[in-house]
C-alpha positions as CSV (number, residue, x, y, z in Angstrom):
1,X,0.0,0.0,0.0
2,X,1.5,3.5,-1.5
3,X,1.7,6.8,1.0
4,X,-1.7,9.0,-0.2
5,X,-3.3,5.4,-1.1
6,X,-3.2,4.3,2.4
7,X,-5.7,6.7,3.7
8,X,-8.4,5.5,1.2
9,X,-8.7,3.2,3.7
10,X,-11.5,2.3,7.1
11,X,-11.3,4.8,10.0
12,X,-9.6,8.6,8.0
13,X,-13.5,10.4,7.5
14,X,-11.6,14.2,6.8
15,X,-13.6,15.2,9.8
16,X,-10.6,13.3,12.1
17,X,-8.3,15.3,10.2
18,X,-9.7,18.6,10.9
19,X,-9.9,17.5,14.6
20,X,-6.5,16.4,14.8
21,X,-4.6,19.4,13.5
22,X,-6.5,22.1,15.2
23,X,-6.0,19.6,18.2
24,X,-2.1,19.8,18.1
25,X,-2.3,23.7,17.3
26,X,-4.0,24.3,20.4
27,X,-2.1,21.9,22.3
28,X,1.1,23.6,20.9
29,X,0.0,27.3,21.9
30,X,-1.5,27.0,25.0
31,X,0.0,24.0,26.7
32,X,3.3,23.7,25.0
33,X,4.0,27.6,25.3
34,X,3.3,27.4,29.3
35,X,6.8,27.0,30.1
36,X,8.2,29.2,27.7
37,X,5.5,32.0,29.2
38,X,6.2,31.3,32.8
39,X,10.2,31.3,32.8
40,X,9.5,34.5,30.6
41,X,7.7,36.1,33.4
42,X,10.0,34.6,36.2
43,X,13.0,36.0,34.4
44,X,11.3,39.1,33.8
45,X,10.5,40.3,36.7
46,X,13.6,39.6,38.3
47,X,15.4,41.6,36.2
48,X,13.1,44.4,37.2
49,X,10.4,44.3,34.4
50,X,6.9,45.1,34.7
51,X,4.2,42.7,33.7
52,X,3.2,45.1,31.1
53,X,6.7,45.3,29.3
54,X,7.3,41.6,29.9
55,X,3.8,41.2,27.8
56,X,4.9,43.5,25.0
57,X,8.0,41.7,24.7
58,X,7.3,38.1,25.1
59,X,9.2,36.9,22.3
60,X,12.1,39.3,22.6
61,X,14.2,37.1,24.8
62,X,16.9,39.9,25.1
63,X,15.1,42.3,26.1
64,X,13.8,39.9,28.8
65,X,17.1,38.7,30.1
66,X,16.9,35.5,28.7
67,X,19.4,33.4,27.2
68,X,19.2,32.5,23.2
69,X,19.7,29.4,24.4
70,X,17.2,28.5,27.1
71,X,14.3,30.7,24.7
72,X,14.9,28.4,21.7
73,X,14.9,25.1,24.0
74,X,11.6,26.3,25.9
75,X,10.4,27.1,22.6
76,X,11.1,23.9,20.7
77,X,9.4,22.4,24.0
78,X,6.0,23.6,22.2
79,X,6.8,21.1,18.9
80,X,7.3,18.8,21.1
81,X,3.7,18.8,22.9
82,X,2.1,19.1,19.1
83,X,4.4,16.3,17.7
84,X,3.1,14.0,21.0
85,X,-0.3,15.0,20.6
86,X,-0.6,14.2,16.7
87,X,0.7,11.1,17.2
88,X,-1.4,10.1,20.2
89,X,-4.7,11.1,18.5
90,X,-3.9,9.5,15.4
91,X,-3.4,6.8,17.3
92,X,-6.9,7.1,18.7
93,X,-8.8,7.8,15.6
94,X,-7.0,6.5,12.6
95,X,-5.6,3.4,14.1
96,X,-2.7,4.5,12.5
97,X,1.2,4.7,13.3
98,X,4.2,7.0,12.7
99,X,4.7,5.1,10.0
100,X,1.9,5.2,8.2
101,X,1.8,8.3,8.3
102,X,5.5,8.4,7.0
103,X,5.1,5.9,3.7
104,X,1.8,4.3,4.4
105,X,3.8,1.4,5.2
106,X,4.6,-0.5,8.1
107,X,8.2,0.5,7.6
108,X,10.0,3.6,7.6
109,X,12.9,4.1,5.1
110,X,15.6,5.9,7.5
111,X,18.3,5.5,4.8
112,X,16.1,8.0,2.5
113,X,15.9,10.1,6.3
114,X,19.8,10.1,6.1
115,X,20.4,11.0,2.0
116,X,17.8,14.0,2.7
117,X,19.6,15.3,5.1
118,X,23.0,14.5,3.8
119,X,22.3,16.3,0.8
120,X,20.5,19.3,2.2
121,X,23.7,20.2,4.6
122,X,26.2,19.6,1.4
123,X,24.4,22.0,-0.4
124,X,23.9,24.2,2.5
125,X,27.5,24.4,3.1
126,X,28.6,24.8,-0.2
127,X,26.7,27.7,-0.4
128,X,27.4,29.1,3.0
129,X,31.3,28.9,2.1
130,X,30.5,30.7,-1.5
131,X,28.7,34.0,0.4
132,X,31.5,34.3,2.9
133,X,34.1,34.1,0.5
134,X,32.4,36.3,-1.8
135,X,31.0,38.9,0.8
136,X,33.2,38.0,4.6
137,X,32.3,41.4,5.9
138,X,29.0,40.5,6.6
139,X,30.2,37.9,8.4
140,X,30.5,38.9,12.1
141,X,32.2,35.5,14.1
142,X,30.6,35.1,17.0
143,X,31.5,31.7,18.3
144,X,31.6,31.3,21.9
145,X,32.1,27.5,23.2
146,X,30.1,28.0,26.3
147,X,27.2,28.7,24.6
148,X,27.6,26.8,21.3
149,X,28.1,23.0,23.2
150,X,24.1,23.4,24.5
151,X,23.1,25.1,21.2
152,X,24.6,22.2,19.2
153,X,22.8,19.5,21.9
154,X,19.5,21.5,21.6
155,X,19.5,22.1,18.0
156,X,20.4,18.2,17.1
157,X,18.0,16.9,19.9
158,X,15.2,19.3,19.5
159,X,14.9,20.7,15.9
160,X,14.4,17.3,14.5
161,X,11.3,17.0,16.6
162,X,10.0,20.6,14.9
163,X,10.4,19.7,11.2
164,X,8.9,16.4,11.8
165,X,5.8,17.6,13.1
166,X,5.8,20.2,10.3
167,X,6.4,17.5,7.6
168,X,3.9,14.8,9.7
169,X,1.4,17.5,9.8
170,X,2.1,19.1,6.4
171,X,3.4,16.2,4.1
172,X,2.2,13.4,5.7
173,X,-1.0,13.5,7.6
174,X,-2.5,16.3,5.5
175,X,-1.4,15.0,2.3
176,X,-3.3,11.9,3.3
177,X,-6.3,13.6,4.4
178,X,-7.0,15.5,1.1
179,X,-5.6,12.8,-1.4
180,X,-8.5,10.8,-0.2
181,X,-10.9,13.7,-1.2
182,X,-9.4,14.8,-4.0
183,X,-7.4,11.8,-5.8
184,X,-5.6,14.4,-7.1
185,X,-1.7,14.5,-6.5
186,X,-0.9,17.9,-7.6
187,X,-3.7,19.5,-5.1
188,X,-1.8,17.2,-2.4
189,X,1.5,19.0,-3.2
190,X,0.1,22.7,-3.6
191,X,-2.6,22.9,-0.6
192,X,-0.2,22.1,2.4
193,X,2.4,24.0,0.5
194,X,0.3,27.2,1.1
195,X,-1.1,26.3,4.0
196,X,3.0,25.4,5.2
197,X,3.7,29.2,3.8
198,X,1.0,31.0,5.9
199,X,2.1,29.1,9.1
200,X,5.0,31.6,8.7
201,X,3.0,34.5,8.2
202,X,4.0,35.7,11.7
203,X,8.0,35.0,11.5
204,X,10.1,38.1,12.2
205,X,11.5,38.0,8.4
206,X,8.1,38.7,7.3
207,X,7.5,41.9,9.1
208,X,11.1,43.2,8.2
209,X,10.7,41.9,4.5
210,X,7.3,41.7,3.6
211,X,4.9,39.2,2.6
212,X,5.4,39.2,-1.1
213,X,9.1,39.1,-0.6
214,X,9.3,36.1,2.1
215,X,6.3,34.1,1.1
216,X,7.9,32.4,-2.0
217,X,11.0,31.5,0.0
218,X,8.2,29.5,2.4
219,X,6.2,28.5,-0.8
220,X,9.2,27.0,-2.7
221,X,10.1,25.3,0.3
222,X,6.6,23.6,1.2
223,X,6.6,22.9,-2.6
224,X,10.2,20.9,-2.7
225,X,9.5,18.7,0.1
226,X,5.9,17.8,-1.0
227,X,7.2,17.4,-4.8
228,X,10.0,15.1,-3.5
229,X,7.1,13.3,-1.1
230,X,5.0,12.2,-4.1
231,X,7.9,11.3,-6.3
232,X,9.2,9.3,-3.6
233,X,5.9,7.7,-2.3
234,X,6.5,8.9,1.1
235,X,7.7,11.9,3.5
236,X,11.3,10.4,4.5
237,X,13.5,12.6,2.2
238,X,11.7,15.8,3.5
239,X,11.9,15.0,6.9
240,X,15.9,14.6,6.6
241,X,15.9,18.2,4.4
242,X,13.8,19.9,6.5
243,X,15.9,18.9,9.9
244,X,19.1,19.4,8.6
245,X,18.1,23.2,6.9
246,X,17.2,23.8,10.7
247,X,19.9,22.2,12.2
248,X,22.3,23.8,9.7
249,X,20.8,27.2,10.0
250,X,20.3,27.1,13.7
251,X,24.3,26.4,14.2
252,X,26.3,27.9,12.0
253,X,24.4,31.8,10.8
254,X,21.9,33.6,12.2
255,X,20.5,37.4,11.5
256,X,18.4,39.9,13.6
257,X,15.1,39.2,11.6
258,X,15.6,35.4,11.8
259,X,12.6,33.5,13.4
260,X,15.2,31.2,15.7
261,X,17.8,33.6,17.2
262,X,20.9,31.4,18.4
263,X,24.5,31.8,19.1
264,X,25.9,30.2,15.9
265,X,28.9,30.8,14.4
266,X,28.7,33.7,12.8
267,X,25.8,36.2,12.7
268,X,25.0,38.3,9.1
269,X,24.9,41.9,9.4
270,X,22.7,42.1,6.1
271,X,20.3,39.5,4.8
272,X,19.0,39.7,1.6
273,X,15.3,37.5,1.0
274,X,15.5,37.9,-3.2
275,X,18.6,36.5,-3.1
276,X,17.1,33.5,-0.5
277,X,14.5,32.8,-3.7
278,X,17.2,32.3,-5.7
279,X,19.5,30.1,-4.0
280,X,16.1,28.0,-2.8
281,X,15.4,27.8,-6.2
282,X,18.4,26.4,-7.4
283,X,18.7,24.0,-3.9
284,X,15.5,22.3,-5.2
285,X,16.6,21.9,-8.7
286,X,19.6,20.1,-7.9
287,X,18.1,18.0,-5.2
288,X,15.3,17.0,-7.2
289,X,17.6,16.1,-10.2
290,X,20.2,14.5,-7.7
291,X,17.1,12.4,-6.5
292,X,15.2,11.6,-9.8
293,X,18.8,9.8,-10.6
294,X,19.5,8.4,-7.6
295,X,15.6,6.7,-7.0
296,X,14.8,6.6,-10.5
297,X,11.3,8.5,-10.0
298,X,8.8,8.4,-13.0
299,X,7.2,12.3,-12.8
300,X,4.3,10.6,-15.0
301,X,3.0,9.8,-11.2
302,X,1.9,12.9,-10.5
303,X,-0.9,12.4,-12.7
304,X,-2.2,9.3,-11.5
305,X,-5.0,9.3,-9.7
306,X,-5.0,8.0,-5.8
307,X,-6.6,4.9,-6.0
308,X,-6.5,1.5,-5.1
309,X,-5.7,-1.2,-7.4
310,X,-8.1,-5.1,-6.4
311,X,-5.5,-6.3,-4.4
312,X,-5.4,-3.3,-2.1
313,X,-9.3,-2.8,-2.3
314,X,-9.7,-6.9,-1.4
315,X,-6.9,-6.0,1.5
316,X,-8.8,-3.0,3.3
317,X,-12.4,-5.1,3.1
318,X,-10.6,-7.7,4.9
């Protein structure tokens, strides 16, 4: 049984779906935020702060004395609440595991997990070598060993846990959900896409940017990884590219308008989001040609219709 075919099957009425996500999304920010709020407040006011000025500034951990650090852990804490509550209540009301959700299989392809993310960080590091060679002044090194050892154990422990529930939500569960209303492969790849993009709606980048300027970075993004899902029957590849962008990011640059502020290895004094379209751009073309070579994909898939074949049909009745 294929990825989107799977959810043809008993026990995934869309209504579950609907339940599930807005589930985790209120379990995420107003559960999972709790510790994030409290130490905020804690914190806050012992460095003097009103509770006024330590509302208005919630998510300015600077401001509020906090370490980088100890915002992005508590802050991660928040995936991990959603991740846990999707899979519990999938659990519950699909009968369904991780894996399924993953491939539709019993089975989940951790050597595809690996080559995503093996890829994605080559790439990522080719091109992070080719802006500070070509532009090192807005480089600004900032490596401090104190802080980078718990960044590195938070970011490699933690992120993971973030982009998977992004890409179980997005390119798995989701994917599922409306391929069994719409048979349709290309709707499965451009719906979460969007709906991926306006998740980030309320980033930093996009208030410092603009919407029209950071929305196609998000939109080519959510379109890669659900492109590469249906070529590849299944979410593995994204999950490795979408933790090791994070990872990557999260360690080695970070800017002022970035949504995850960390002590990394250098910080940019200028970012520029027309260039990020670009180099996205080219990112997916190579990894989707590196892939197509590597897996063999046939692209004449994304205009089959998601259906079972007798044998599958005979297997679900059972």
């Amino acid at each position: 049984m294929k990825h989107l075919e799977f959810a043809l099957g008993k026990d995934n009425q869309f209504w579950k779906y609907i339940v599930v996500l807005i589930t985790t999304l209120l379990a995420s920010n107003f559960i999972g935020i709790l510790p994030f709020v409290i130490t905020a407040f804690i914190i806050g006011t012992s460095n003097g702060l009103s509770i006024m000025e330590i509302s208005e500034n919630i998510m300015n951990a600077e401001y509020l004395g906090m370490s980088s650090n100890l915002s992005l852990f508590l802050m991660l804490i928040a995936f991990v609440i959603a991740f846990l509550t999707l899979v519990i209540l999938v659990k519950l009301l699909h009968r369904q595991s991780i894996s399924e959700i993953i491939n539709g299989t019993k089975k989940i392809r951790w050597k595809r997990i690996f080559w995503g993310a093996s890829i994605w960080i080559t790439i990522s590091a080719i091109s992070l070598a080719i802006s500070y060679i070509s532009d090192p002044d807005n480089f600004v090194l900032q490596f401090d060993i104190a802080s980078f050892i718990p960044l590195f154990f938070i970011a490699v422990i933690l992120i993971p846990i973030q982009t998977s529930y992004e890409e179980f939500s997005f390119r798995g569960y989701l994917a599922q959900g409306i391929g069994r209303i719409t048979k349709n492969r290309w709707i499965v790849i451009i719906i979460p896409s969007v709906l991926f993009a306006l998740m980030h709606l309320t980033n930093p980048e996009v208030k410092e940017y603009g919407v029209l300027v950071m929305m196609p970075n998000y939109l080519i993004v959510g379109l890669l990884f659900g492109l590469v899902s249906v070529l590849d029957d299944g979410i593995e590849l994204a999950l490795g590219m979408h933790a090791a962008n994070n990872v990557f990011l999260g360690l080695t640059a970070t800017h002022a308008s970035s949504a995850i502020q960390t002590p990394a290895i250098f910080s940019l004094k200028e970012a520029d989001p027309i260039y990020g379209i670009i180099e996205i751009t080219i990112f997916s073309l190579i990894v989707i040609a590196f892939f197509y070579k590597k897996y063999n994909w046939n692209f004449s898939v994304l205009n089959k219709k998601i259906e079972l074949d007798k044998t599958e049909q005979d297997t679900i009745s059972m």
